[in-house]
C-alpha positions as CSV (number, residue, x, y, z in Angstrom):
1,X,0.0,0.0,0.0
2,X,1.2,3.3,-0.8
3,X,0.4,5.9,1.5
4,X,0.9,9.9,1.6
5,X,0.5,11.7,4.6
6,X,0.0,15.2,5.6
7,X,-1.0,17.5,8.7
8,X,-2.1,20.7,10.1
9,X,0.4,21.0,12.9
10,X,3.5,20.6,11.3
11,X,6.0,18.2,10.3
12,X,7.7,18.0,13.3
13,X,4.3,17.1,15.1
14,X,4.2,14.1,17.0
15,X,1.0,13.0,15.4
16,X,2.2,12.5,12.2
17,X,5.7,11.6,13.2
18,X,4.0,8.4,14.9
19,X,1.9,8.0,12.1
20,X,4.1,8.2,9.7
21,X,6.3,5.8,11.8
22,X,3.7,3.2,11.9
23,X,2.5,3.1,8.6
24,X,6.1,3.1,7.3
25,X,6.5,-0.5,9.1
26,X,3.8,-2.0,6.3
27,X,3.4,0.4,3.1
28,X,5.4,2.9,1.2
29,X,5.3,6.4,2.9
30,X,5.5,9.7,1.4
31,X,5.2,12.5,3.8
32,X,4.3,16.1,3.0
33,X,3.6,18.3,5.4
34,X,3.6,22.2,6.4
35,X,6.9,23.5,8.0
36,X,5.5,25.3,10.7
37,X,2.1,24.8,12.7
38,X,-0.8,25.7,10.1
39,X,-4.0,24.9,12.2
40,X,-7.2,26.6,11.3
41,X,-6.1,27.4,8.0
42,X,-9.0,25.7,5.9
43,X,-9.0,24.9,2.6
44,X,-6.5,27.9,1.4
45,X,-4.4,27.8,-1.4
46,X,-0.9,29.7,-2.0
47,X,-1.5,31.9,-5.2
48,X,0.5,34.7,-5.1
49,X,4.1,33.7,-3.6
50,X,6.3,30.5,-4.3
51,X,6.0,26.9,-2.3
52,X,9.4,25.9,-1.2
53,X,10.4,22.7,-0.7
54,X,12.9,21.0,1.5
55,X,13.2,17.1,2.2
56,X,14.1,16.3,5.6
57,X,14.5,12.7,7.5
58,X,11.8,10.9,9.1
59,X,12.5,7.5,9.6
60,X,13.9,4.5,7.6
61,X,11.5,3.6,4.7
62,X,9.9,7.5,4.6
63,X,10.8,9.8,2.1
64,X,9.4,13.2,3.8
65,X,9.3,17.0,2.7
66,X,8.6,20.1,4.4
67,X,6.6,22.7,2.7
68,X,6.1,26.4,3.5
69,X,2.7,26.2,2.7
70,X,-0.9,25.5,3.9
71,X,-2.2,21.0,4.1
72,X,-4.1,21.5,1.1
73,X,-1.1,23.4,-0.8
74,X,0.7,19.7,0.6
75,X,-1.8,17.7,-0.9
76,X,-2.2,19.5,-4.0
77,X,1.9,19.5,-4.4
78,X,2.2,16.0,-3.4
79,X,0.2,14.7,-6.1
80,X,1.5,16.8,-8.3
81,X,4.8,16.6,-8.0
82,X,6.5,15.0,-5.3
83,X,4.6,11.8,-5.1
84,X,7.2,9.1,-7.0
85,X,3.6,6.9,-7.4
86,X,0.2,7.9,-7.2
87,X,-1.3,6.9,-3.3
88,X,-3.2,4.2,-2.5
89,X,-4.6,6.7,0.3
90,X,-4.3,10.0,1.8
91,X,-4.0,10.0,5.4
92,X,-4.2,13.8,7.1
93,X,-2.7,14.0,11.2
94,X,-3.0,12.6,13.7
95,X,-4.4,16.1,15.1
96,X,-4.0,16.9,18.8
97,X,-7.3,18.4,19.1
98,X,-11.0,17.7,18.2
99,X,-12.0,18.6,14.5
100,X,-15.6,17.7,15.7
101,X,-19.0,19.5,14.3
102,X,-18.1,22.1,11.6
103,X,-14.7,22.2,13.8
104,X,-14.1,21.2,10.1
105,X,-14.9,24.1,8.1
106,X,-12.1,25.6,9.5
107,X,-9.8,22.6,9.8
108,X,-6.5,22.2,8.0
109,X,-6.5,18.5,8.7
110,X,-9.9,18.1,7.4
111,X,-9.1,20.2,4.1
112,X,-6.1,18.5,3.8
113,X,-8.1,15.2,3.5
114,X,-11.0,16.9,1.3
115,X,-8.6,18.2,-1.1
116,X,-7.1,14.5,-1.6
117,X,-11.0,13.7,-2.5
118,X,-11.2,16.8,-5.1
119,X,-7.8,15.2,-6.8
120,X,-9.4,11.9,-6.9
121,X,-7.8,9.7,-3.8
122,X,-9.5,8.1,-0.8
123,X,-8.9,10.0,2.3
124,X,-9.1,9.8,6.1
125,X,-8.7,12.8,8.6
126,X,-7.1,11.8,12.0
127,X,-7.9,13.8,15.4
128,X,-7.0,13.3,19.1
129,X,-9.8,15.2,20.8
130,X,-7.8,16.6,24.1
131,X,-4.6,15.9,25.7
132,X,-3.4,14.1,26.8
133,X,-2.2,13.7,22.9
134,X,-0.6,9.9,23.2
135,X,-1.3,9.0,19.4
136,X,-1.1,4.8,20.2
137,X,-4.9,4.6,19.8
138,X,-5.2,6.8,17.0
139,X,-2.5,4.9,14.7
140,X,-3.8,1.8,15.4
141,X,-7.4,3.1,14.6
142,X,-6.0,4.7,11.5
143,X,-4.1,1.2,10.2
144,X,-8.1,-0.5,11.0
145,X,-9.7,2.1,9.0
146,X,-7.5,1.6,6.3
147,X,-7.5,-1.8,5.7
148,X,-11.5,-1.5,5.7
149,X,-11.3,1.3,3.3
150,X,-8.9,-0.3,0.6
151,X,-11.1,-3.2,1.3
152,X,-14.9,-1.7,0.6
153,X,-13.8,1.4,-0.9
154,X,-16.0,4.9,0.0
155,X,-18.0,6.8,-2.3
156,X,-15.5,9.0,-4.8
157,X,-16.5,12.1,-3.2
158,X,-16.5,11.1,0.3
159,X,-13.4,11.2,3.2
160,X,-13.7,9.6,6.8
161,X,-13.6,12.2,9.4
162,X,-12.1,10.7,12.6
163,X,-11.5,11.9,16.3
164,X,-10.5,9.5,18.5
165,X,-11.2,10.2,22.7
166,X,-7.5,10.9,24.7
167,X,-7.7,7.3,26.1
168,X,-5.7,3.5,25.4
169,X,-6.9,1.8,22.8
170,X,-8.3,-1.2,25.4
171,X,-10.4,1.7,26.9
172,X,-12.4,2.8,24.5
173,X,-16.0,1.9,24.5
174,X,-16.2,1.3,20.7
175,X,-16.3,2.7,17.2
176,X,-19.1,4.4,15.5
177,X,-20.4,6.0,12.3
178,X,-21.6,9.5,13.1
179,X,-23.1,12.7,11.4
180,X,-21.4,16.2,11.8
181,X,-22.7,17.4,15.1
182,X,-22.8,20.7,16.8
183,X,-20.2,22.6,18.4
184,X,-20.4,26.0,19.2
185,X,-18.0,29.1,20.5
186,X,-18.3,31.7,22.2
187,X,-17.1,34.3,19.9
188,X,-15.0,36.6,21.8
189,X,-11.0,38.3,21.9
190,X,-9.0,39.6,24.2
191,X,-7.5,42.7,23.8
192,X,-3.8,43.2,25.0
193,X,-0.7,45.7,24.1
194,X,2.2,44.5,22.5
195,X,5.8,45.7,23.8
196,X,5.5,48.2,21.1
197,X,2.6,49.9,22.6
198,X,0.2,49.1,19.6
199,X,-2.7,47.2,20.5
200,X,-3.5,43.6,19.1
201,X,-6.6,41.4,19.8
202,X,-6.2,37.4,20.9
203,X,-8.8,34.9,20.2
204,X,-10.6,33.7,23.4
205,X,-13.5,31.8,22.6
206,X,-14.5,28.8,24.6
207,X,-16.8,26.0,23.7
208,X,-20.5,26.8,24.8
209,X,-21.9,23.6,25.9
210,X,-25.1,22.6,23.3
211,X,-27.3,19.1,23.1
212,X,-25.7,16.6,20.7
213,X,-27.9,13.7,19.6
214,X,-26.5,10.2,20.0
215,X,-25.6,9.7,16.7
216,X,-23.1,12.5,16.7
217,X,-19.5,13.1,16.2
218,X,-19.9,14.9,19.1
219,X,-22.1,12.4,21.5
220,X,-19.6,9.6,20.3
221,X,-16.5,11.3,21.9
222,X,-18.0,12.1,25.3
223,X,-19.0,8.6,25.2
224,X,-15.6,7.8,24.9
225,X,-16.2,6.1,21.4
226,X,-14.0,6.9,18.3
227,X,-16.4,8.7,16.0
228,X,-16.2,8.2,12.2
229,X,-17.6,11.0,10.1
230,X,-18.1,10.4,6.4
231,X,-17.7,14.1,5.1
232,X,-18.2,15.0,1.0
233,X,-18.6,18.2,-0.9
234,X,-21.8,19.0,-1.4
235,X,-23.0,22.2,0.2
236,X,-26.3,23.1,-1.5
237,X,-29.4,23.0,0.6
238,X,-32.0,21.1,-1.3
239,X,-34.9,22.5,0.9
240,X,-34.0,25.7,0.4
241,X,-33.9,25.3,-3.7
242,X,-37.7,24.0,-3.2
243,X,-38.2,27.4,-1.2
244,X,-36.6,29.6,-3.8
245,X,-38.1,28.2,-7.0
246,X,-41.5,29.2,-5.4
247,X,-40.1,32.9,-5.5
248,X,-40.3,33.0,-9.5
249,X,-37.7,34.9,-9.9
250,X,-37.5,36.7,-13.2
251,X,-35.1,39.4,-15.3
C-alpha cells in the first residue's frame, strides 16, 4: 500500500511523526507536510508567492518534505509533483485536538483530506480530541480504518472524518459511524498591548456547551467512542432550492 501523509500541525508534530512511523512498518510512505504549525487554516491555497520545498528525514523507509505552505497546498503538491507513485490513500494527522462538528470548516487536517477527495484519492482525517495527545490509539485506529477502506472502498466524493477520545486503545468503549454534530464558541477576543505599545486582539473563545444527539461526532467522543464521520462536498441546501423556486424569480 502506498500511503501519503500530511497534517495541520507541522511536520515535526508528534501526530504524524508516529503516524508516519507506523505506517512506514507496512506500506510505502511519502510524507508532506507544512513547516511550521498551520491549524485553522481551511481549505487555502498559495496563489500569489512561491511553495518551497525541503526534504528532511523521518524514519527508515519514509521519504518526507517540508513545505512552507498551507495542508491542502501539501496535498495539492504531493500529487502533483512529489509523489514518486500515485497513493493508495491520503492520510491527514493525527491532530492533537478535536475537529468535531463544523470544527471542520475551518480545519486544516480536514481540508487537507478533502482536497485528496477533489484530486481523486481516498482520504481519512485523523484527530486526538484533548490531551493528553498519546497517538497509540489513534494509529492503530487509522491502520483498521485503512484496511476496511482499501477493502470496501468509499463513495468517490466522500473522506472519513475521525476523532479518536485521549484514552488507550483497550479503553475505548467502541467505534461508530456518526453525522457532523454541533459545536459551538463563544465568539470573543482579548485585547492586549504588545511591547510596542500598539494594540492587538487574541482569540478567546471557549466552547458553549449545546445538546448533541446520539448519533453524533460529538455524543460519540463524550461517550468515549472513536467517531467516524463520512464528510463530502456538497454544500447546497435542497430545501432551500424547493423554497426559492416558489419565488419565480425573473429578469
Amino acid at each position: 500500500m502506498r500511503v501519503l501523509i500530511t497534517n495541520d500541525d507541522g511536520i515535526h508534530a508528534s501526530g504524524i511523526q508516529s503516524l508516519a512511523k507506523h505506517f512506514s512498518s507496512f506500506s510505502t510512505v511519502t510524507v508532506v507536510a507544512p513547516d511550521r504549525q498551520q491549524s485553522a487554516t481551511s481549505h487555502s491555497i498559495t496563489l500569489h508567492k512561491p511553495l518551497h520545498v525541503d526534504e528532511v528525514r523521518m524514519g527508515a523507509n519514509i521519504r518526507a518534505f517540508q513545505v512552507n505552505g498551507t495542508p491542502a497546498d501539501c496535498v495539492k503538491l504531493a500529487l502533483g509533483a512529489l509523489c514518486n507513485e500515485p497513493p493508495d490513500l491520503v492520510l491527514s494527522g493525527v491532530n492533537s485536538g478535536a475537529n468535531l462538528g463544523l470544527d471542520i470548516v475551518y480545519s486544516g487536517t480536514a481540508s487537507a483530506a478533502g482536497e485528496a477527495v477533489l484530486q481523486g484519492y481516498p482520504a481519512i482525517a485523523l484527530s486526538v480530541t484533548k490531551p493528553p495527545f498519546d497517538y497509540t490509539a489513534s494509529v492503530q485506529i487509522a491502520t483498521i480504518l485503512a484496511h476496511k477502506l482499501m477493502q470496501h472502498g468509499v463513495p468517490s466524493d466522500t473522506y472519513l472524518n475521525v476523532n479518536v477520545p485521549p484514552l488507550p486503545y483497550e479503553e475505548l468503549q467502541g467505534i461508530v459511524i456518526t453525522r457532523i454534530g454541533v459545536r459551538k464558541y463563544k465568539n470573543a477576543y482579548e485585547q492586549r498591548i504588545d511591547p510596542l505599545g500598539r494594540t492587538y486582539y487574541w482569540q478567546a473563545g471557549q466552547i458553549v456547551k449545546v445538546h448533541n444527539e446520539p448519533d453524533t461526532d460529538v455524543h460519540a467522543i463524550e461517550a468515549g467512542k472513536v467517531s467516524v464521520t463520512p464528510v463530502h462536498f456538497d454544500f447546497t441546501n435542497g430545501q432551500s432550492l424547493v423554497t426559492l423556486n416558489s419565488w419565480q424569480l425573473t429578469l
